[in-house]
C-alpha positions in Angstrom: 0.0 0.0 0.0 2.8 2.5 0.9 4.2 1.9 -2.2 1.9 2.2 -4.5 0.8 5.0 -2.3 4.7 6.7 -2.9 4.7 5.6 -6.4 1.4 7.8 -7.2 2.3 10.9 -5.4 5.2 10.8 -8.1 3.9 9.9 -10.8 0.6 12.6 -10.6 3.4 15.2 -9.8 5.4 14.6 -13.1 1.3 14.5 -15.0 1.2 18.2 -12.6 4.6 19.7 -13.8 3.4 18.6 -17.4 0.4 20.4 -17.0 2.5 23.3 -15.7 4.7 23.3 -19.6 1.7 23.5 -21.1 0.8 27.0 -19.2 4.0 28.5 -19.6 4.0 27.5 -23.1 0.7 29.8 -23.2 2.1 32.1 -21.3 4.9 32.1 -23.6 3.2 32.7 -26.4 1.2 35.8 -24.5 4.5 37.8 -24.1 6.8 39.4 -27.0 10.4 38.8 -26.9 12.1 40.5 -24.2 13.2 39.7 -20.7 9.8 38.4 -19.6 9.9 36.3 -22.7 13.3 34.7 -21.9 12.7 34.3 -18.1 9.4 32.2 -18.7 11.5 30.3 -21.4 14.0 29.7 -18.5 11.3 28.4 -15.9 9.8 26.1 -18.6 13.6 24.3 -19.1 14.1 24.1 -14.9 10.1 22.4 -15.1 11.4 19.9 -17.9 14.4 19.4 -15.9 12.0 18.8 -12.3 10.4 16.2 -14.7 13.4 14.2 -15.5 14.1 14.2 -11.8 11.1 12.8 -10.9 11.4 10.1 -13.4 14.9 9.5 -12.1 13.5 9.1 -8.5 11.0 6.9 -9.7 13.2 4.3 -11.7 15.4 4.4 -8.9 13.3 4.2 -6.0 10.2 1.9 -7.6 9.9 -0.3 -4.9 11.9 0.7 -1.7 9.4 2.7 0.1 8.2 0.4 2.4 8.1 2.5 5.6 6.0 5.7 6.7 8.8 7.5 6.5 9.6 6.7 2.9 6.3 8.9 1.5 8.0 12.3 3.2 9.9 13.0 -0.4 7.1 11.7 -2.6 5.0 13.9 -0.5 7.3 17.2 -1.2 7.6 16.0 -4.9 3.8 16.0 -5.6 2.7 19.3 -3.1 6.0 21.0 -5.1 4.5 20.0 -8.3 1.2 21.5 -7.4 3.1 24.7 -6.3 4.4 24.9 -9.9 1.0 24.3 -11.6 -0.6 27.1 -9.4 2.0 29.6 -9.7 2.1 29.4 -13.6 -1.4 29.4 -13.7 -1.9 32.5 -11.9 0.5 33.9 -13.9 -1.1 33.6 -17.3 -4.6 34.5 -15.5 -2.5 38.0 -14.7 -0.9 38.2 -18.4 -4.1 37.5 -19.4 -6.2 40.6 -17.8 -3.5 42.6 -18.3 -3.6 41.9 -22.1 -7.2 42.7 -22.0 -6.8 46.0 -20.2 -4.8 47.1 -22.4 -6.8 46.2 -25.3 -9.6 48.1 -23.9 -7.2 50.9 -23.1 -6.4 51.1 -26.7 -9.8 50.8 -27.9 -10.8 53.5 -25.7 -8.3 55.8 -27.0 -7.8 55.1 -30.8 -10.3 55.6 -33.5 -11.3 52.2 -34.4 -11.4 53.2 -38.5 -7.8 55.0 -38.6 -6.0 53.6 -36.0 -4.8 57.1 -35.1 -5.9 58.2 -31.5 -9.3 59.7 -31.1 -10.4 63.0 -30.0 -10.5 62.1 -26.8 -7.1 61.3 -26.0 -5.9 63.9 -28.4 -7.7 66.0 -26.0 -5.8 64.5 -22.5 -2.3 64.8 -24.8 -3.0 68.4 -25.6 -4.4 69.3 -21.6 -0.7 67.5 -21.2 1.5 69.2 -23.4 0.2 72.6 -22.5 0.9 72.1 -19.1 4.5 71.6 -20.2 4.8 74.3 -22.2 3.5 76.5 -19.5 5.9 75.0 -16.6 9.3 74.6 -18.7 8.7 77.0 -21.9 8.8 74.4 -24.5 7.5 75.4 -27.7 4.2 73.6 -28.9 2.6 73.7 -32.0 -1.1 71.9 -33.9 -1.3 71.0 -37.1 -5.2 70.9 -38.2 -5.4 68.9 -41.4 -8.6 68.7 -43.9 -8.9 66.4 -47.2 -10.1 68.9 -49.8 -13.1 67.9 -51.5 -13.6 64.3 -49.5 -17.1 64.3 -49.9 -17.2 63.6 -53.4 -15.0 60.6 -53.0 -18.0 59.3 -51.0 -20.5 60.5 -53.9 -18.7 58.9 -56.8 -16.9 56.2 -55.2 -18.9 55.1 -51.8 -17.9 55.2 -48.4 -15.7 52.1 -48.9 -13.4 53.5 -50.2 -13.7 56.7 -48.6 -12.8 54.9 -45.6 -9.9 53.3 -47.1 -8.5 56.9 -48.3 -8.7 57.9 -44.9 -6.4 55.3 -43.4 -4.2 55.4 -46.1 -3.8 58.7 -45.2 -3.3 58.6 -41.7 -0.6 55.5 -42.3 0.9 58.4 -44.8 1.0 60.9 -42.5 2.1 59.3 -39.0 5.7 58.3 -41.4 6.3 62.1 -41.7 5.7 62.4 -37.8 8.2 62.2 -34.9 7.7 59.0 -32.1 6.5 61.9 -29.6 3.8 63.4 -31.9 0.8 62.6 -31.4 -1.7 62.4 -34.6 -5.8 62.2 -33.9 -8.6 61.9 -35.8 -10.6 64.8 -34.9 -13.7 64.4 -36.7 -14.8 62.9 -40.3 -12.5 63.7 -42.7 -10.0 66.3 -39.9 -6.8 64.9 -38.3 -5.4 67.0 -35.4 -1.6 66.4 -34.7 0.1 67.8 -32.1 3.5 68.6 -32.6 5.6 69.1 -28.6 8.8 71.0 -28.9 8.1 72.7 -32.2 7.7 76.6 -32.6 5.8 78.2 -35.3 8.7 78.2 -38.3 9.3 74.4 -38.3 5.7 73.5 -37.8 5.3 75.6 -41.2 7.9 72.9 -42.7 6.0 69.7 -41.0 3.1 70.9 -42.8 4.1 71.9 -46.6 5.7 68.4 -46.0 2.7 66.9 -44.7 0.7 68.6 -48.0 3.2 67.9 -50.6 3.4 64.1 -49.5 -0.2 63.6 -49.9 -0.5 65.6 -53.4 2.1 63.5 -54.8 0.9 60.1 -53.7 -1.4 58.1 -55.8 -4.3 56.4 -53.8 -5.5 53.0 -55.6 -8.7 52.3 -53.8 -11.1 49.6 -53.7 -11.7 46.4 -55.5 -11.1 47.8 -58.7 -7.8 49.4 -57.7 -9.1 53.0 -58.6 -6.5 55.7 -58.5 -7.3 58.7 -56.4 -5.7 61.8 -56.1 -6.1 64.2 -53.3 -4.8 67.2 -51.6 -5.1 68.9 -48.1 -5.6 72.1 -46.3 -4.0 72.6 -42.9 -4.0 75.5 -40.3 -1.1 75.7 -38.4 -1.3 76.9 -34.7 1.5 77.8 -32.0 1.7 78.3 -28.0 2.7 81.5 -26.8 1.5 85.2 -27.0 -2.4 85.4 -26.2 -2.8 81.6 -27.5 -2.0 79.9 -23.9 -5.0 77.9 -23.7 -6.5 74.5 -25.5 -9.3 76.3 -26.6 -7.3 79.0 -28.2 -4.9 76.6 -29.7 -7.5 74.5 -31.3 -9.6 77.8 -32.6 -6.3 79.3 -34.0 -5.6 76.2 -35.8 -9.3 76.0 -37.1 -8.9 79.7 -38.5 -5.8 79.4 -39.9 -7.2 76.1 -41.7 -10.5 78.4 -42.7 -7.9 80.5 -44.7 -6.3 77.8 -46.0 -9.7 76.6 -47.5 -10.8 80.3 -48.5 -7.7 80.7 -50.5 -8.4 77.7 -52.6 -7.4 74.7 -51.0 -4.4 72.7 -50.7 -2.5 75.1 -48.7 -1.0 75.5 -45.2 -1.7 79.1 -43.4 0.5 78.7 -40.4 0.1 81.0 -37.5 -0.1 85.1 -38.6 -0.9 87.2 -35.7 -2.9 89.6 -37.9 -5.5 87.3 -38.3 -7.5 87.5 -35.1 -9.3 84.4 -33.1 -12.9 84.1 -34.5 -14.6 83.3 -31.9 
């Protein structure tokens, strides 16, 4: 009885520590490469190698436990293996919600069409980068772009492919943008980006960039490949002087991007003083 008893505690802990590869090769598969990555890959060889102890033990020990004594280590095997199984599988449990929180994190603060932030978090970025421009007198600058005549892409064409012109864009226009800008779809056919660090003159240059990249690109939409091509208008805004708020960043941009549309469209009116806020 003991042995049999011994034998099973040992054998059901090398069925556990199996059980326990199986999570961390989940859990493996949960995190990119890095140093998380590499230390799971770690605690899945020392599991492998508890597994060929136990099978040494066993093969060794088959049938010599034949005193009460004898189950102690068959004991610590099977409770260890069950230690092993728990922690890995609270571990992926915890990768796991954490995964999903920060897919609802994202989701909450991209536009689900673009992929570009949403107005929303554009709006917690700019509240942020004010702030710092305020404290440390950093320069800040928006950059409010329009498609020029985008609704008659959706009259001839259909929405479709109106919504494919508008990722393309946004893909076209977050390679032209630094990995601290910050680039939102601020309504329709409008992407906001907000450009930390930058004063008035090199926000100018972002922008006729931004404008001659998209005038020069050829869009080939939808399923028969169409080729589009479009321009933009954008109104260029920049902290300092009476424009120290959100609001009065935004409206300048809006203005300046009014002018931009009034003077016939695929343009970029940066930031003029003489023009005052409309409010």
């Amino acid at each position: 009885m003991l042995l049999l008893l011994s034998n099973s505690l040992v054998l059901v802990g090398i069925l556990i520590l199996l059980g326990s590869l199986l999570t961390v090769r989940r859990i493996l598969r949960s995190f990119p490469e890095g140093r998380s990555h590499k230390g799971w890959f770690t605690m899945g060889c020392l599991i492998s190698l508890f597994v060929l102890g136990y099978l040494a033990y066993v093969n060794i020990f088959w049938e010599k436990h034949t005193q009460a004594t004898d189950l102690i280590v068959p004991g610590v095997f099977f409770f260890g293996a069950c230690f092993v199984l728990l922690s890995t599988f609270l571990s992926l449990n915890t990768a796991l919600d954490i995964i999903r929180i920060c897919e609802l994190e994202k989701e909450s603060s991209t536009d689900p069409l673009t992929g570009v932030y949403n107005r929303r978090h554009m709006e917690k970025c700019l509240q942020e980068e004010i702030a710092k421009a305020q404290r440390y007198k950093f320069d800040l600058s928006l950059l409010l772009i329009d498609l020029d005549n985008f609704k008659l892409i959706n009259d001839q064409h259909g929405h479709q492919v109106g919504d494919q012109v508008l990722t393309d864009i946004s893909a076209l226009v977050l390679q032209e943008l630094r990995s601290f800008d910050v680039m939102a779809r601020y309504g329709g056919e409008e992407f906001l980006v907000i450009a930390p660090n930058t004063g008035p003159g090199y926000a100018h240059i972002l922008a006729e960039r931004l404008r001659k990249r998209i005038e020069m690109h050829h869009f080939f939409v939808g399923s028969k490949a169409l080729k589009i091509k479009l321009t933009i208008s954008i109104g260029v805004s920049s902290y300092g002087g009476s424009i120290t708020t959100q609001e009065s960043l935004v409206l300048r941009a809006d203005n300046n991007l009014y002018l931009a549309k009034g003077q016939g469209r695929n343009k970029v009116i940066a930031d003029q003083s003489k023009y005052p806020l409309q409010v």
